[in-house]
N, C-alpha and C positions, 0 to 999 in steps of 0.2 A: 094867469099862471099856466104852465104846461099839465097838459093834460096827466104825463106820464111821470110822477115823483114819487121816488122811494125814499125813507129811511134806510142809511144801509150801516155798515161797519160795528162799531164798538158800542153805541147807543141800545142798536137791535139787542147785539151778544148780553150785554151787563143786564137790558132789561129783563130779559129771559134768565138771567142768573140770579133774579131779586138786587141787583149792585144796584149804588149810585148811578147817575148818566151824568156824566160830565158837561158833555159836548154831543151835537149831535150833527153830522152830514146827514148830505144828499146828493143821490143821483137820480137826473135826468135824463130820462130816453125821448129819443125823435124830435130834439129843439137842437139847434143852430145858436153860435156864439152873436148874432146878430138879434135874432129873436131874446136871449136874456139879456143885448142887451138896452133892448129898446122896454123891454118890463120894467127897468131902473138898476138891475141886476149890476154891480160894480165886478168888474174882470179883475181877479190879481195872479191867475196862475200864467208865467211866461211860458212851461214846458206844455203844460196841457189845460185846457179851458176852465177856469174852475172861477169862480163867481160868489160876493157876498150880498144874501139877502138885502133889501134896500132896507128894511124895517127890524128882522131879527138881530141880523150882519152873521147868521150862519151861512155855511159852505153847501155850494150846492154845485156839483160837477157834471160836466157832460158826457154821457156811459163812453166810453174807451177801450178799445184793445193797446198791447204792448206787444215789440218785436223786440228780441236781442239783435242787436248788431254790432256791439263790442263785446270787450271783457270789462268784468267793475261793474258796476249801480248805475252810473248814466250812459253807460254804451244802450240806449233804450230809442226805438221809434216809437209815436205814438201817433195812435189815428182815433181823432172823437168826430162824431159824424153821427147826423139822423138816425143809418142803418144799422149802427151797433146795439144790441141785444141787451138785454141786463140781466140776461144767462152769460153773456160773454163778457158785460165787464167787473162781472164775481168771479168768472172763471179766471181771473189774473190776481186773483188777492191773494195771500200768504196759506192763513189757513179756513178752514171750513167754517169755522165758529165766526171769524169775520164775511163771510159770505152768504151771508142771509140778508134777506130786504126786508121791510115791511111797507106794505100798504099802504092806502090811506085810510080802508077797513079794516084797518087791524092785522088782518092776514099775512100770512106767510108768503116770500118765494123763495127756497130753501135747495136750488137744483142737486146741491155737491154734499147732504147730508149732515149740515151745521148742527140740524137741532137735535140729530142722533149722539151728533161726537160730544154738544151740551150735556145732556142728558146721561150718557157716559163717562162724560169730564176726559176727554182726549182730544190732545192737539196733534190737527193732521194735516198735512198740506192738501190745500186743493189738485194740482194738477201737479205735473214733470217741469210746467214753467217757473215753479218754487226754486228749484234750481240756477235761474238765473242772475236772481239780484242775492249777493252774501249779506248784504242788509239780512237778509229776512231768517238766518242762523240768531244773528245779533237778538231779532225780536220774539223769536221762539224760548230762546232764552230768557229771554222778558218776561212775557207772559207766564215760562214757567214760576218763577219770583214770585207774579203776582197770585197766579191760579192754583198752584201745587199746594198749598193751603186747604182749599175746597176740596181736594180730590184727585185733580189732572194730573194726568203723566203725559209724555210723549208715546205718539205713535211709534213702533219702531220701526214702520218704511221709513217716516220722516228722520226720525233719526238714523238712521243709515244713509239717507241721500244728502244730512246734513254731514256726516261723515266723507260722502264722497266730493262735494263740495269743497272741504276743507282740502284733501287731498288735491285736488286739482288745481290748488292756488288761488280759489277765488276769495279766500280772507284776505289773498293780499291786498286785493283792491280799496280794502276799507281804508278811508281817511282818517287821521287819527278825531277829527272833531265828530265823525259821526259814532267812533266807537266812544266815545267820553260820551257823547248822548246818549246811546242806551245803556252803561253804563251807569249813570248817575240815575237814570230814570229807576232802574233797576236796584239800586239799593235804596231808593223811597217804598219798596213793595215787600209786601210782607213777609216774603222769604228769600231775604236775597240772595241767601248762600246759594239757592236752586239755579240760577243764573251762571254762577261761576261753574257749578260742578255738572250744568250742561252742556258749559261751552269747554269744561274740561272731556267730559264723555266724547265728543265731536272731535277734538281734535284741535280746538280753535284756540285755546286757551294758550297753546304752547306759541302760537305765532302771537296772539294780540299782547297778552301779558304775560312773558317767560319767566319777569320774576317770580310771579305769583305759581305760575305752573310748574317751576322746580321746588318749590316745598315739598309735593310728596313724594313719599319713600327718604324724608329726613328725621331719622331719628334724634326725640329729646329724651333727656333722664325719665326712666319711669316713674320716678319718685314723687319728679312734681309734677309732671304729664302719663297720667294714665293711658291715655291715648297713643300715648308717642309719636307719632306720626307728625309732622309740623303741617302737613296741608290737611290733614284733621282738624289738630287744632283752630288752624286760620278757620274755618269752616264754624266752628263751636264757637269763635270769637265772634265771628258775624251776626250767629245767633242769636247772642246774649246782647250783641252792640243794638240788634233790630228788638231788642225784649225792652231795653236800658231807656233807648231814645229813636225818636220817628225822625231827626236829621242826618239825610244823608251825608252831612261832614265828621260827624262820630262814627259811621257806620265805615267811611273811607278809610278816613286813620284806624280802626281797628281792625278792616283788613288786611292793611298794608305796615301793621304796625311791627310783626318778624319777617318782613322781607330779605334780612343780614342773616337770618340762618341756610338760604340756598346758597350762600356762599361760603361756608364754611369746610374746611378742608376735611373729606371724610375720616381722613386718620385723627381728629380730634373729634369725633361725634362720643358720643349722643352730647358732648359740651358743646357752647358754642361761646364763647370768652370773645369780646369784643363784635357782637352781632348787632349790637344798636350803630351803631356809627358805620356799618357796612351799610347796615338798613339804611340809615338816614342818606347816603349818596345814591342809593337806589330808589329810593322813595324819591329823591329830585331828579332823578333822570327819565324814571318813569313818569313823572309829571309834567317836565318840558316836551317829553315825547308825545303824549297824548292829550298835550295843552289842556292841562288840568287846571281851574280857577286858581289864585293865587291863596283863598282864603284856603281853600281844599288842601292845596300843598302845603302850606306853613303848617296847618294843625296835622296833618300827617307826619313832618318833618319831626315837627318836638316828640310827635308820640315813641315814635320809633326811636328815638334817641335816649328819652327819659323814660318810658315806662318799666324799666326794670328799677330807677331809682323810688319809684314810686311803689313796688310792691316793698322793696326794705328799711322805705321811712321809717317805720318806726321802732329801728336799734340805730339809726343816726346822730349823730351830735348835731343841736341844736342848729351851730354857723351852719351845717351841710344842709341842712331843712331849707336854709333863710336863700342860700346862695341857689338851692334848688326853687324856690320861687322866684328871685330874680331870673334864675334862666329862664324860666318858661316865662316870665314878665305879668307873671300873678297878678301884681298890683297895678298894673294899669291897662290888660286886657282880663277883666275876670270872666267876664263871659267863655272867651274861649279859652278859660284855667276850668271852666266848670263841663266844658266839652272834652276837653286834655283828660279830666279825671274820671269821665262815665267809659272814653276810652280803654281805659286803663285799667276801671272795672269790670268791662269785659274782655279783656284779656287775662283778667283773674277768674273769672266765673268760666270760659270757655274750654272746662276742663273737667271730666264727668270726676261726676260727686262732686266736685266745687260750686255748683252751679247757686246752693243754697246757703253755701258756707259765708260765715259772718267775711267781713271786709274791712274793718275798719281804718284802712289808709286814707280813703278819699275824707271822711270827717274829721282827721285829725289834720290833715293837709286844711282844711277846711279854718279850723280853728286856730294854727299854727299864722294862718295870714292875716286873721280876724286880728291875733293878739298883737305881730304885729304891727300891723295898720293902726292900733290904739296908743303904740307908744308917741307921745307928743315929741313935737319936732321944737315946739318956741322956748322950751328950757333951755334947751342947747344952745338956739340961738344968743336966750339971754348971756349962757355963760362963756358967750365969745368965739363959739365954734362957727366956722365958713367953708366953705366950698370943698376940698376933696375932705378937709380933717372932720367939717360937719360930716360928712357920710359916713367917715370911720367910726366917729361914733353912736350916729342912727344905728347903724349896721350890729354893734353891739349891744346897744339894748335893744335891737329887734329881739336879738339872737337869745338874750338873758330872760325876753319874754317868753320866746318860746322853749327855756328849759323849764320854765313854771309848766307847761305844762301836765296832765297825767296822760301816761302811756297806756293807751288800751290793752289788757291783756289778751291776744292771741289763742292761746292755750284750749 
């Protein structure tokens, strides 16, 4: 093995934070792609020399500098070589708290001040070359999500230079599959909303997602939104969707779940009368745009369409229930009828003082398909009903079942 191996990145950071360690790199100084790979070392990186343990199958890289020589994330040269430092290939990492190494004594090499800004809980870019790749707004933002929990805030040089960055067009360069990567990764972490409202602070939010960026400053009724504010809200929904459940596809549909209120015409505010069905065309277009998974989009689609019928279940007429679980197709995805409804509950709950208040839509939706899924199909058959006439009359004793049932009182 080479003399010179550090642990570096995310391994070092989390282990200093008492986290989990997921995964762990490594960089090597003063070996040659020839040298790892005559040790057994397997080559997989094509831009720059990076190599899988023969025995582990962790990543072990060859220290590196970076040159900008375009605009975007791959206008990058790259030079790995014996003489590169591993002062200089932490001096190109994002932020400080990722630029620490360790040892193989345990030891620190900490040039750029990682285990102060730890210790402090601030994320801060290492150098002016932060600047170069608008990936690295994307994963500031990230981190926020994940870190602002603990403690962290942003620096505000870095935020200010993420700000000038924006300004200067370098969010254009993102592709849409790298923003749906951080993204997604981002509402797995335990404060997602910190993500959107950092990359709303920068300026980013407006170019990557304008749906989501014009909610605020949209007033809702005070009545049933204390908060009024629509990009509050969305914010409080996110909340309560990351309180509710730890997948990111509840978490999506419930932020994208009033996207039909930025378009509503100011002279009818704080109403917003036919916002679902806005939503739902903006929720598919923002999904084809940022080549959103298919599962991701359809349960965002029905959310935004239906979750207003879902908070007034229960003063509907029965058929309305029955035909409200055929649309969303209850009975034969219940899985994602049981993601459609923690949805749903957090866009009820994302509302101060609601936050605790009873609910009971989702149990009675719950019960309403239970009953029913119980009514037997082979009577009907016996007594001669077939193909659309059988339905119509499935269809009405679903419907007769679920007037049997009792209405939760509300009150």
């Amino acid at each position: 093995m080479p003399d010179e191996i550090y642990l570096v990145g995310g391994a070092v950071r989390d282990g200093l934070l008492g986290l989990p360690i997921k995964e762990r790199d490594w960089v090597v100084v003063g070996s040659t792609t020839e040298q790892m790979l005559r040790l057994g070392f397997k080559q997989v990186g094509k831009d720059f020399p990076v190599f899988l343990h023969p025995d582990t199958g962790e990543e072990y890289a060859l220290a590196r500098t970076e040159r900008k020589t375009a605009a975007g994330y791959h206008g990058f040269a790259v030079h790995a070589a014996p003489d590169v430092t591993l002062e200089e290939d932490l001096r190109r990492r994002d932020l400080t708290i990722n630029a620490i190494a360790r040892r193989a004594d345990g030891s620190l090499v900490d040039p750029y001040g990682g285990r102060q800004d730890l210790d402090q809980r601030v994320l801060r870019h290492v150098s002016p070359a932060f600047a170069e790749d608008p990936v690295r707004i994307l994963r500031v933002a990230r981190f926020a999500a994940r870190l602002v929990p603990l403690g962290f805030r942003i620096a505000d040089e870095t935020l200010a230079l993420m700000r000038d960055m924006t300004a200067a067009g370098e969010v254009d360069a993102l592709v849409p599959e790298r923003v749906w990567q951080e993204l997604v990764r981002a509402l797995a972490a335990p404060a997602p909303e910190s993500f959107f409202e950092t990359l709303r602070t920068c300026g980013a939010l407006a170019k990557l997602v304008p749906e989501l960026d014009r909610l605020w400053g949209v007033p809702q009724p005070p009545q049933w939104h204390p908060e009024i504010d629509t990009g509050v809200h969305t914010m409080l929904v996110l909340q309560q969707a990351a309180r509710l459940s730890s997948e990111p596809l509840v978490r999506f549909a419930a932020l994208v779940h009033d996207l039909g209120k930025g378009l509503t015409p100011p002279g009818e505010w704080p109403s917003h009368r036919g916002h679902e069905a806005r939503g739902e065309r903006l929720v598919t277009a923002l999904c084809a745009r940022l080549k959103v998974p298919n599962d991701f989009r359809d349960l965002a689609r029905l959310t935004a369409r239906e979750h207003g019928n879902v908070h007034k279940v229960l003063v509907m007429r029965a058929d309305t229930i029955l035909k409200l679980l055929e649309g969303v197709d209850a009975f034969r995805r219940p899985e994602r009828f049981e993601q459609f409804l923690l949805a749903c509950e957090a866009d009820a709950r994302g509302r101060p003082g609601f936050e605790a208040k009873a609910y009971p839509q989702p149990d009675f939706l719950r019960a309403a398909l239970a009953a029913a899924r119980a009514v037997p199909v082979q009577p009907l058959i016996v007594q001669g009903h077939a193909g659309s006439q059988l339905a119509e009359h499935l269809h009405r004793a679903r419907a007769a079942a679920i007037t049997l049932l009792p209405r939760p009182n509300t009150e």
